[in-house]
GUBAPA-59951 format. One line per 8 residues: number of its first residue (from 1); for each residue x, y, z of N, C-alpha, C. Coordinates in pm, 1 decimal, m for minus. Example, Ala and Ser with C-alpha at 12.3 -4.5 7.8 and 13.67 -1.06 7.14 Angstrom:
// GUBAPA-59951
1	1319.0:m569.0:780.0:1230.0:m450.0:780.0:1320.0:m330.0:780.0  1285.0:m225.0:708.0:1367.0:m106.0:714.0:1290.0:3.0:787.0
END
This chain:
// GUBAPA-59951
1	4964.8:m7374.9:4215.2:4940.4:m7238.3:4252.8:4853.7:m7170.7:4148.6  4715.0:m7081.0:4187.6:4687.1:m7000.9:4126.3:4726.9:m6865.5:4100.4  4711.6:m6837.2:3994.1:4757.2:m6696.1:3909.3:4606.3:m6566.1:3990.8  4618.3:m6501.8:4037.2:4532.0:m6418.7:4085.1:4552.8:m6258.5:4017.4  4490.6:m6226.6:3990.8:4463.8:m6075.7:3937.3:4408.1:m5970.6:4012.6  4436.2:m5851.2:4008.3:4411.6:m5720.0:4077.5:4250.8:m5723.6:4088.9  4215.5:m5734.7:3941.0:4062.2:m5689.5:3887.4:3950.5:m5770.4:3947.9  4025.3:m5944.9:3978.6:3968.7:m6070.2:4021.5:3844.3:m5994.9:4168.1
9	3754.3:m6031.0:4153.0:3657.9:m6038.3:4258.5:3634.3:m6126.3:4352.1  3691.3:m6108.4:4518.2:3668.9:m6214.7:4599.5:3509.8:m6182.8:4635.5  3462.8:m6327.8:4699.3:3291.1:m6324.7:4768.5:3196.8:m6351.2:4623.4  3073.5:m6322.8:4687.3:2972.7:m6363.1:4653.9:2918.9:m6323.4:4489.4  2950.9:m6219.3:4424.9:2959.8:m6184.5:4307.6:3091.4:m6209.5:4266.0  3191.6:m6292.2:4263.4:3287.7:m6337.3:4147.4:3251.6:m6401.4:4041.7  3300.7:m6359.5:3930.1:3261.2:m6406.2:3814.1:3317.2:m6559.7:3772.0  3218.2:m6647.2:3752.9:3252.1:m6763.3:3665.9:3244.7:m6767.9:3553.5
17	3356.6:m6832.0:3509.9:3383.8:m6799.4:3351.1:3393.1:m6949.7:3285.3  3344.1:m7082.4:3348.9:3324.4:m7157.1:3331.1:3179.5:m7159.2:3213.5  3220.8:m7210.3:3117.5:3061.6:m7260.9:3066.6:3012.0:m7398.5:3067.7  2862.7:m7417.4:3088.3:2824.5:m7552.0:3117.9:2781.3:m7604.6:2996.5  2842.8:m7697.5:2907.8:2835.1:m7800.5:2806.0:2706.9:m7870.8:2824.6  2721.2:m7963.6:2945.5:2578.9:m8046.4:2954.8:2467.1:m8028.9:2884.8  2420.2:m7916.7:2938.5:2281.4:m7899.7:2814.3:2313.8:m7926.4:2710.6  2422.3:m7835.1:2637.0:2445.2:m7876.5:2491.3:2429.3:m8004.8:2444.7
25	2538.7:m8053.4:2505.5:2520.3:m8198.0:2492.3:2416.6:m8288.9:2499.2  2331.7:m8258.4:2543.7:2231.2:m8341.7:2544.4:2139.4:m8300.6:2452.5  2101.2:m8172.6:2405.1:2044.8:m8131.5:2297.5:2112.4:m8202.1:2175.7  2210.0:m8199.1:2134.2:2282.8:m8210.3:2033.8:2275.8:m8387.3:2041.9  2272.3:m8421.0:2104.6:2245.5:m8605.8:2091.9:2144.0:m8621.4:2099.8  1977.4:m8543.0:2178.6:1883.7:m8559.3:2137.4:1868.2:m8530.0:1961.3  1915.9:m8403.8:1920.0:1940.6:m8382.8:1746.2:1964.1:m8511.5:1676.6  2065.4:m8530.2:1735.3:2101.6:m8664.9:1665.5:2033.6:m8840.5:1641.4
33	1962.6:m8843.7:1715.1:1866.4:m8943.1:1731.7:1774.7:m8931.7:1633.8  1691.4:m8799.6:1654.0:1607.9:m8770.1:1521.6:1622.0:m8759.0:1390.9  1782.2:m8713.0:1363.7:1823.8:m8707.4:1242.4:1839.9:m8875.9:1187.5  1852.4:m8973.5:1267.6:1881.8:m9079.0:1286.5:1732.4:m9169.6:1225.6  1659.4:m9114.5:1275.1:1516.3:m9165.9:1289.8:1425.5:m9141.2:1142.0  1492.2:m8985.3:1120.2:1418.7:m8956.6:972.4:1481.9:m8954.2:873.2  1609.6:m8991.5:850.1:1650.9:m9028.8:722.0:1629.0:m9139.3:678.8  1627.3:m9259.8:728.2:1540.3:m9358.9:657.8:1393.6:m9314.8:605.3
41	1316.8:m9268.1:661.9:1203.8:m9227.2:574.1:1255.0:m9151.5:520.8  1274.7:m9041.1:486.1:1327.5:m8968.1:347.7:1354.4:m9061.2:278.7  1434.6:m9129.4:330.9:1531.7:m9208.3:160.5:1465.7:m9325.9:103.0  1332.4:m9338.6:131.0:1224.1:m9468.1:109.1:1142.9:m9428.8:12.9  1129.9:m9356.1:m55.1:1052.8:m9290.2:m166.7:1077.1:m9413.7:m292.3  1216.9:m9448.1:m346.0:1208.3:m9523.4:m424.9:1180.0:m9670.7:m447.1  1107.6:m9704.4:m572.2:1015.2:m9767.7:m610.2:1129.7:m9925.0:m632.3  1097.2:m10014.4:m509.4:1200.7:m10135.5:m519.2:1076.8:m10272.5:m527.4
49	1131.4:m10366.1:m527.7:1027.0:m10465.1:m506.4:1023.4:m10531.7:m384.3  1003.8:m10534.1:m255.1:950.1:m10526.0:m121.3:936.7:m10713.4:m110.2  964.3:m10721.3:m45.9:934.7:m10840.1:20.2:780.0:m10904.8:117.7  743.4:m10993.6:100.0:628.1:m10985.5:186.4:612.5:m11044.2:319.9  551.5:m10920.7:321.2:582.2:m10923.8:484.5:428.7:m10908.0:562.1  401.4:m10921.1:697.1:302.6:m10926.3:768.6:221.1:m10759.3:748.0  97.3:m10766.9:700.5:32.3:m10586.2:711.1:m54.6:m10598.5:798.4  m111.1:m10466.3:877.2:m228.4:m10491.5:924.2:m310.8:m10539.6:869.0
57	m467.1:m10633.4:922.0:m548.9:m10683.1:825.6:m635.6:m10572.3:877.1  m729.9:m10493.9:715.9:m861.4:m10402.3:771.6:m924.4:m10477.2:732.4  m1044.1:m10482.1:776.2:m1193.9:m10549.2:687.8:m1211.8:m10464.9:589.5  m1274.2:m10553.9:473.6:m1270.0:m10475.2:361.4:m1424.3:m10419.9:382.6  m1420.2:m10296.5:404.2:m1566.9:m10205.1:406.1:m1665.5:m10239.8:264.5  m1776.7:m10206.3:242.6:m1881.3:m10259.9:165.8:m1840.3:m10178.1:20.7  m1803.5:m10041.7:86.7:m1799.7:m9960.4:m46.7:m1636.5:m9969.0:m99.9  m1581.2:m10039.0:m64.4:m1449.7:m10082.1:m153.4:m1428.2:m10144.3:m253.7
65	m1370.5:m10092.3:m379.4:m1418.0:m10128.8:m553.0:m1256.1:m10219.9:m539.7  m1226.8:m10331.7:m576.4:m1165.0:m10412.1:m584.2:m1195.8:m10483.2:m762.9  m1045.7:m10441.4:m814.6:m972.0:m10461.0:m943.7:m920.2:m10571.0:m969.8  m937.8:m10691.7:m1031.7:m816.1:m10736.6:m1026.0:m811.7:m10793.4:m1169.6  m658.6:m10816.3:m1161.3:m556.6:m10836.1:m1297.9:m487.9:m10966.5:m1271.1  m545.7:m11102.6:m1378.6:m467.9:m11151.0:m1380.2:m337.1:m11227.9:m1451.9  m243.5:m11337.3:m1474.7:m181.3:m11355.3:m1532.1:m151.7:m11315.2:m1675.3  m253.9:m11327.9:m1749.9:m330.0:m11270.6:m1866.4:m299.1:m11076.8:m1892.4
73	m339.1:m11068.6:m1807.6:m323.7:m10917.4:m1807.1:m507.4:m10864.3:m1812.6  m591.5:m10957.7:m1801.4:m736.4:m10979.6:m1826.5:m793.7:m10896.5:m1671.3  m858.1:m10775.3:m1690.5:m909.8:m10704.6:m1582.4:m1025.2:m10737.8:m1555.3  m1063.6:m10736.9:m1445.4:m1211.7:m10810.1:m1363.0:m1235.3:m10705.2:m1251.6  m1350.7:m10642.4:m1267.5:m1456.8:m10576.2:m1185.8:m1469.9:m10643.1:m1084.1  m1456.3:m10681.5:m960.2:m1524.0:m10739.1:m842.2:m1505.5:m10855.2:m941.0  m1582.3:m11006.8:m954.0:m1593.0:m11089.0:m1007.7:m1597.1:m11109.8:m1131.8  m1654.0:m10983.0:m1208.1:m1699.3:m10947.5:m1377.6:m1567.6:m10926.1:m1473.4
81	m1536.3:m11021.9:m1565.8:m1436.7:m10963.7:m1677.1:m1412.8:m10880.7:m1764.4  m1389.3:m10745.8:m1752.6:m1370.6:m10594.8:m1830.4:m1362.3:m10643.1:m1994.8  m1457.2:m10593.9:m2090.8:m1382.2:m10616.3:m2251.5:m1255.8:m10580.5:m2266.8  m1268.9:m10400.7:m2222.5:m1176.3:m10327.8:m2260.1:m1129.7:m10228.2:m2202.5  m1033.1:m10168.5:m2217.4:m961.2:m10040.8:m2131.3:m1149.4:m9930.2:m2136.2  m1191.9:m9962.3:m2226.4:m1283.1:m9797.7:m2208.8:m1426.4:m9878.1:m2069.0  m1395.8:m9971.6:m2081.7:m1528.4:m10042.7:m1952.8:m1496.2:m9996.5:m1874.5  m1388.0:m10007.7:m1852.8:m1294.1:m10002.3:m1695.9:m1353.6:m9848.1:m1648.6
89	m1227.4:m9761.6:m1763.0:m1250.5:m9598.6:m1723.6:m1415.2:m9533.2:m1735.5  m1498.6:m9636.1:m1797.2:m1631.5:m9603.0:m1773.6:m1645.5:m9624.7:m1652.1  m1633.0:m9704.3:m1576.9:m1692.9:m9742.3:m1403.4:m1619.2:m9654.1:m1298.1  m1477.1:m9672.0:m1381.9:m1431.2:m9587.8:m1266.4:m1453.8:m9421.3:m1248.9  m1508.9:m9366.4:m1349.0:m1548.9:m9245.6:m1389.1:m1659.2:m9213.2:m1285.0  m1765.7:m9342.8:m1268.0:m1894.1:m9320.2:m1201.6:m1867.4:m9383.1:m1022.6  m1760.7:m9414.3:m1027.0:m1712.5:m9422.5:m888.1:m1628.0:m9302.9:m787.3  m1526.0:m9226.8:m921.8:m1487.8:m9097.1:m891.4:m1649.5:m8997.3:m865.7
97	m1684.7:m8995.2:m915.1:m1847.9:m8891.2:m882.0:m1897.1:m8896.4:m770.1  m1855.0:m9041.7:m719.4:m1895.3:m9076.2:m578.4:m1855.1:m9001.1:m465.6  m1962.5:m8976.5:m356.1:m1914.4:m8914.6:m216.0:m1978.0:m8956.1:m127.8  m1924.3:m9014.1:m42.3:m1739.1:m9006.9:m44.1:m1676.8:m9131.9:m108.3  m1588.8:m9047.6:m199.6:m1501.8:m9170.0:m276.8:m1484.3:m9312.3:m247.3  m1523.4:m9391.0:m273.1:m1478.6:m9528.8:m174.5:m1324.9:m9577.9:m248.2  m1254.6:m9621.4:m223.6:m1114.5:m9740.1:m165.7:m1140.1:m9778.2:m297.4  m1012.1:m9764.9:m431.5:m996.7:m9863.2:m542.4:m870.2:m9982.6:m464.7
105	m925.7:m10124.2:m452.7:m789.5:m10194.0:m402.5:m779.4:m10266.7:m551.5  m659.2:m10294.8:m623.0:m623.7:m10387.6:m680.1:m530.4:m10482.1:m625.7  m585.5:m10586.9:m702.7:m526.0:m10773.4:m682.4:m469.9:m10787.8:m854.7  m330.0:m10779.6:m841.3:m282.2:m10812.0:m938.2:m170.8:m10943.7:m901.1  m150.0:m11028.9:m999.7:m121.9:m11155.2:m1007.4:16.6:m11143.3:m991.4  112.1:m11207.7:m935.3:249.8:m11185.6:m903.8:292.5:m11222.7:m1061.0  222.5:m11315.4:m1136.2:249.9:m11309.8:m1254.0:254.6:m11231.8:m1369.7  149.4:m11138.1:m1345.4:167.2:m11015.2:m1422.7:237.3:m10945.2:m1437.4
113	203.4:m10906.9:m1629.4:317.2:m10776.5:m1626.1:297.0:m10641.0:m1524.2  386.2:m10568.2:m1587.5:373.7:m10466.8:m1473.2:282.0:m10351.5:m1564.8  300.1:m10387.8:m1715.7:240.5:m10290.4:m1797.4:67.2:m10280.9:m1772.8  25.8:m10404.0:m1772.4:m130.9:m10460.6:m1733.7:m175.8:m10373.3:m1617.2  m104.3:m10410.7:m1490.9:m129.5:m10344.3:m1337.5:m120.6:m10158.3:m1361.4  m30.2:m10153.3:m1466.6:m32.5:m9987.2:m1455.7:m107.2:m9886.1:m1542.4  m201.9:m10011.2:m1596.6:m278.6:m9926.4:m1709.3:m426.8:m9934.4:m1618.0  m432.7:m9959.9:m1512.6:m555.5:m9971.8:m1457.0:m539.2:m9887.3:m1356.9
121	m356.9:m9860.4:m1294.3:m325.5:m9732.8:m1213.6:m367.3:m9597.9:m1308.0  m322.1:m9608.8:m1451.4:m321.2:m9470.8:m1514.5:m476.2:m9423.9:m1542.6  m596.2:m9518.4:m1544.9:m709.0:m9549.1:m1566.4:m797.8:m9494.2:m1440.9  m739.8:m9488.6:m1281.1:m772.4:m9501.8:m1200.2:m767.0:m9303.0:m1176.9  m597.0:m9278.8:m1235.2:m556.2:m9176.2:m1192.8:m666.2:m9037.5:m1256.8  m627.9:m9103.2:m1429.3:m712.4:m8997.7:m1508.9:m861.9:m8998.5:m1454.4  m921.1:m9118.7:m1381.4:m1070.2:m9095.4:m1362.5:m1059.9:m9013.5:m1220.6  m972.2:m8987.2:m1169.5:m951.1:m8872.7:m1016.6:m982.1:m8966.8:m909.3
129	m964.6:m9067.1:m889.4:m964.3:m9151.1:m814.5:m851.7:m9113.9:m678.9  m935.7:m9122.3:m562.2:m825.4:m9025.6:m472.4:m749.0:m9166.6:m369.1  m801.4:m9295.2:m363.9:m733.3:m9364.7:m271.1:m726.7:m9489.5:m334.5  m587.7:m9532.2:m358.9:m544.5:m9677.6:m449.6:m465.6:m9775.0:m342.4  m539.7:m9893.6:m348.6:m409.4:m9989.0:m262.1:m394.0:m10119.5:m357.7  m275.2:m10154.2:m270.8:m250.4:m10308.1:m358.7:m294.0:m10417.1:m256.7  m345.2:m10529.4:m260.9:m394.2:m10630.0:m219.3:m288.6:m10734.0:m224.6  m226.0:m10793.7:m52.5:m120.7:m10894.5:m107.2:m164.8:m10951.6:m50.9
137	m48.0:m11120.9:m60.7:m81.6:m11210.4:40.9:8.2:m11209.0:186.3  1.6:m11300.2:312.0:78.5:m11250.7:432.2:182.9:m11407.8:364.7  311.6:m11350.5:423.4:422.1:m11462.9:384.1:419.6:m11624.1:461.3  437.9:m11664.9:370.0:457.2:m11840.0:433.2:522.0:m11846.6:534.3  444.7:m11926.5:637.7:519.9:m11916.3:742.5:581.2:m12078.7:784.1
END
């Protein structure tokens, strides 16, 4: 049995006092998906050692300055062996001047220290060098 009231409105304007959830619900689990989706990127910022894995391949464009460092800690221009830290930040000085900047990629040796690879990052940075990549290999398959 229903409970009926004086005030209660029979016909076409009675009030429903029902509320409909559904939408909510589905907003709130769409929310949730996304929150789902972007906390892994947020929380990827820190600096781990990565596994190798498959990258896109780009062609390496003409004006891309390619570094590399090897076992030694011995830096090489494209093919050419650097004396010294001031060769380096000399070239890269006259490559920052450049416009438009071309692509510094370094190839550093899985053998290398990490001190070697980051003195050619800090070299790269102070000369205003605006785009740095690392050069790997694709994993054994």
């Amino acid at each position: 049995m229903a409970i009926r009231y004086a005030s209660q409105q029979e016909g076409e304007d009675a009030l429903i006092a029902d509320i409909n959830t559904t939408p909510l619900v589905d907003v709130m689990l769409v929310l949730l998906i996304i929150f789902l989706i972007t906390i892994p990127v947020v929380n990827s910022s820190i600096a781990v050692a990565l596994p190798r894995e498959q990258n896109q391949q780009r062609d390496a464009q003409q004006e891309n300055v390619i570094i590399t460092v090897d076992a030694q800690g011995g830096t090489y221009w494209f093919d050419t062996r650097l004396p010294d830290r001031a060769a380096l930040t000399e070239l890269l000085a006259k490559i920052a001047a450049m416009q438009p900047q071309p692509e510094l990629h370094i190839r550093g040796d899985v053998r290398a220290e990490y001190e070697a690879v980051g003195r050619v990052v800090l070299s790269a940075q102070q000369a205003g060098i605006a785009r740095i990549g690392f050069l790997t290999e694709p994993p054994a398959r």
